[in-house]
C-alpha positions in Angstrom: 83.2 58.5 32.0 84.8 59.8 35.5 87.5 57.7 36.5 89.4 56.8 40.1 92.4 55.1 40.4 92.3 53.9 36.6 89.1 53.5 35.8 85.7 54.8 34.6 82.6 56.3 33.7 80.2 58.4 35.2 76.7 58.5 34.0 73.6 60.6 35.4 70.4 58.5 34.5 66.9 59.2 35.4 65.5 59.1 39.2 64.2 55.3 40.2 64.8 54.9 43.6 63.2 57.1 46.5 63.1 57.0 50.0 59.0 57.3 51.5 60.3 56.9 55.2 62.7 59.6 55.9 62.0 62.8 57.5 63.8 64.6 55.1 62.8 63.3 51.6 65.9 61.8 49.3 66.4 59.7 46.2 69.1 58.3 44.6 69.5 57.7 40.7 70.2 54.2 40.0 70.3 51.4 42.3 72.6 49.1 40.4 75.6 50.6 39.0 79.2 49.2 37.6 82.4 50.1 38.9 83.1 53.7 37.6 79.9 55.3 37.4 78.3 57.9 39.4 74.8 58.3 41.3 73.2 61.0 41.6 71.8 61.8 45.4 68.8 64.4 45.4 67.6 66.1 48.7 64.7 67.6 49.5 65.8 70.2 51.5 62.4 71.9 52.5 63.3 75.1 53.6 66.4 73.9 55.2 70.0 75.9 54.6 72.0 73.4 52.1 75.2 74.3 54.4 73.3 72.2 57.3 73.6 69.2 55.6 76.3 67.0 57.0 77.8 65.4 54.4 81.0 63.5 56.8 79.3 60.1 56.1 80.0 60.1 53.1 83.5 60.4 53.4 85.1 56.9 53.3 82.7 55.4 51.0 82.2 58.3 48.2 83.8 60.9 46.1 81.2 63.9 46.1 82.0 64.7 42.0 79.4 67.5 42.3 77.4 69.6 44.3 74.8 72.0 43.4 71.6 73.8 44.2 68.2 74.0 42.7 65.1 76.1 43.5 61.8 75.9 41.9 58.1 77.2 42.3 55.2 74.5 42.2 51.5 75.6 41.6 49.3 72.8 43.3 45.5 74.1 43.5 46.4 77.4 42.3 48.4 77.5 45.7 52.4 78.3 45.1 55.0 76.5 47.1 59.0 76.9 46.7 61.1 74.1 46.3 64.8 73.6 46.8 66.6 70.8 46.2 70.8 69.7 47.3 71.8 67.4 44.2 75.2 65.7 44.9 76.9 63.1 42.0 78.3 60.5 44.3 81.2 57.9 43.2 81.7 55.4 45.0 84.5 54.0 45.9 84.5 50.3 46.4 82.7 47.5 44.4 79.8 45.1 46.2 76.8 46.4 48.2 77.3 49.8 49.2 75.1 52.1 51.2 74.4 55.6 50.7 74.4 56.7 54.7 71.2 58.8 56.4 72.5 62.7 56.5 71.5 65.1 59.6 70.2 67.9 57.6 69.4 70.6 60.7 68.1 67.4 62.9 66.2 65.9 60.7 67.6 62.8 59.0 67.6 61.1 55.3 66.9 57.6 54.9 69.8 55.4 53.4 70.5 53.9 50.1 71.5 50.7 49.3 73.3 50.5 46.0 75.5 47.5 44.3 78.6 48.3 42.3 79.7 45.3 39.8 82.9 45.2 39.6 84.5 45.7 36.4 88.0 44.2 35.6 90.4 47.1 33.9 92.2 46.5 31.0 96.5 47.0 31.1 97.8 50.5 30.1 98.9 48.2 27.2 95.5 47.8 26.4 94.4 51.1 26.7 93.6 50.7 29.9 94.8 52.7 33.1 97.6 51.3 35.4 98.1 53.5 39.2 101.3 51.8 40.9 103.0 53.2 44.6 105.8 53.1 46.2 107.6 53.9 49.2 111.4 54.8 50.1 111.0 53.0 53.1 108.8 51.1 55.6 110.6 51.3 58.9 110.9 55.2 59.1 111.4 56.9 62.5 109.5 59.7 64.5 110.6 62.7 62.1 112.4 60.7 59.4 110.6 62.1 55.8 109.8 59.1 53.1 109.1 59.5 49.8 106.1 57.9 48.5 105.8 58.0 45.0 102.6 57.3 42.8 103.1 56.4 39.3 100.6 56.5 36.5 100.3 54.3 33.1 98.4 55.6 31.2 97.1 53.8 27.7 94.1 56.3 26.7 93.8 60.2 27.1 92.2 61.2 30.7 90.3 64.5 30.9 90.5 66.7 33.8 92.4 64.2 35.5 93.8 65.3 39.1 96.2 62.8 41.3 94.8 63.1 44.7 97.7 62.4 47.7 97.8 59.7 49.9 95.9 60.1 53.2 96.7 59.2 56.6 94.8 56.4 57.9 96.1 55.4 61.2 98.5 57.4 62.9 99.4 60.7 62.7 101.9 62.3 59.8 102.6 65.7 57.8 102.1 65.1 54.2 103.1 67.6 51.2 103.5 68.0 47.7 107.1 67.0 46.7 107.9 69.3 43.6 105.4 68.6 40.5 103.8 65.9 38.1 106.3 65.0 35.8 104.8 63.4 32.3 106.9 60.7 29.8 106.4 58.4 27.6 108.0 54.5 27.3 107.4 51.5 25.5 105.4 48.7 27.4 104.4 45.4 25.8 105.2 47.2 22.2 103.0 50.2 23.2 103.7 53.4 23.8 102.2 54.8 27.3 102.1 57.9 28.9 103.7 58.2 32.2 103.0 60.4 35.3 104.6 61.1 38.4 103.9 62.6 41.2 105.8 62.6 44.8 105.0 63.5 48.5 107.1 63.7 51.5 106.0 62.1 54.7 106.9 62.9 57.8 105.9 60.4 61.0 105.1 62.4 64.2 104.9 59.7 66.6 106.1 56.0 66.6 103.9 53.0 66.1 102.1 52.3 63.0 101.5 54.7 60.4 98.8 53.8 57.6 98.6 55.4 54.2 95.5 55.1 51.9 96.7 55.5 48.7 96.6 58.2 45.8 93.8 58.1 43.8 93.3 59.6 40.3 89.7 60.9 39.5 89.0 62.2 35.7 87.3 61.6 32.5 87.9 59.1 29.8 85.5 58.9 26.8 82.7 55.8 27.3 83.0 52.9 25.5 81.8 53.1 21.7 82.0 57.2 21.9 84.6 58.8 19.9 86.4 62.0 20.8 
């Protein structure tokens, strides 16, 4: 199960959906998905250098998990022909109806996917569920003045390969950095104990107006439901 921002799984499943239009040939894993798992986006590159594909549409709507490379030889007629394929395990990050974009791959374009994401409603850390809270030291800062925005993690369940990834500027322009390290503790909440992490940032507005933050995000691995470790 890969998880962002408290929840997850992340499954590969057999190819179902490809694209017949597209100059450059593409097909996506599964077309209906819940919240938490992963697609799987194969591209045909055809010759093409994998390092041509443009992969900035992406960024907004997916996490690229994985990316990797695969070449092959065909024998059709007794004639042989190399493939090579870009594979990329996509997880989306939004519920509803969700679109893979078209990718420039050296001029030549992909068609787009349309996916849906059901939404799936996360259990408390109590529960052994995941819990991802924020905060800021302040929300009037001036040009120059660092705030401390601090992400906080419940968790109820062990994560695997979990990383914290920090906040992002949105709208406006500011310097972001690591404040120290994660710090890790336990408490009791609602008679259970939870693990708690920590992680800071200092941010430091360059110009006035307003200043948007997307949040942190955690992305890792939490056994799937009826698995045991």
């Amino acid at each position: 199960m890969v998880m962002r921002k408290g929840i997850c799984l992340a499954v590969l499943l057999c190819l179902s959906s490809v694209s017949a239009f597209a100059t450059v040939k593409s097909q996506v894993s599964q077309t209906v998905i819940n919240q938490g798992e992963s697609i799987r986006l194969t591209i045909d590159l055809a010759g093409k250098d994998a390092d041509s594909v443009d992969l900035s549409p992406l960024e907004g709507k997916f996490d690229i998990l994985q990316r990797g490379q695969q070449s092959g030889i065909t024998i059709i007629n007794g004639d042989y022909q190399r493939t090579s394929e870009l594979i990329l395990v996509l997880l989306p990050k939004q519920s509803g109806d969700v679109t893979v974009p078209a990718l420039t791959v050296d001029g030549d374009t992909t068609a787009p996917h349309a996916i849906r994401v059901s939404k799936v409603d996360l259990p408390a850390a109590s529960e052994g569920g995941i819990e991802l809270d924020a905060r800021l030291s302040t929300q009037t800062p001036r040009v120059q003045q660092p705030i401390i925005y601090t992400a906080s993690l419940l968790l109820g369940q062990q994560v695997y390969n979990g990383s914290i990834e920090q906040p992002k500027v949105t709208q406006g322009k500011a310097l972001i950095e690591a404040l120290g390290g994660q710090t890790k503790s336990q408490k009791y909440v609602d008679g259970q104990v939870v693990t708690v992490v920590e992680q800071s940032w200092l941010i430091t507005p360059e110009q006035s107006g307003v200043l948007s933050i997307e949040g942190a995000s955690l992305i890792g691995q939490i056994p799937a439901q009826g698995t045991t470790n």
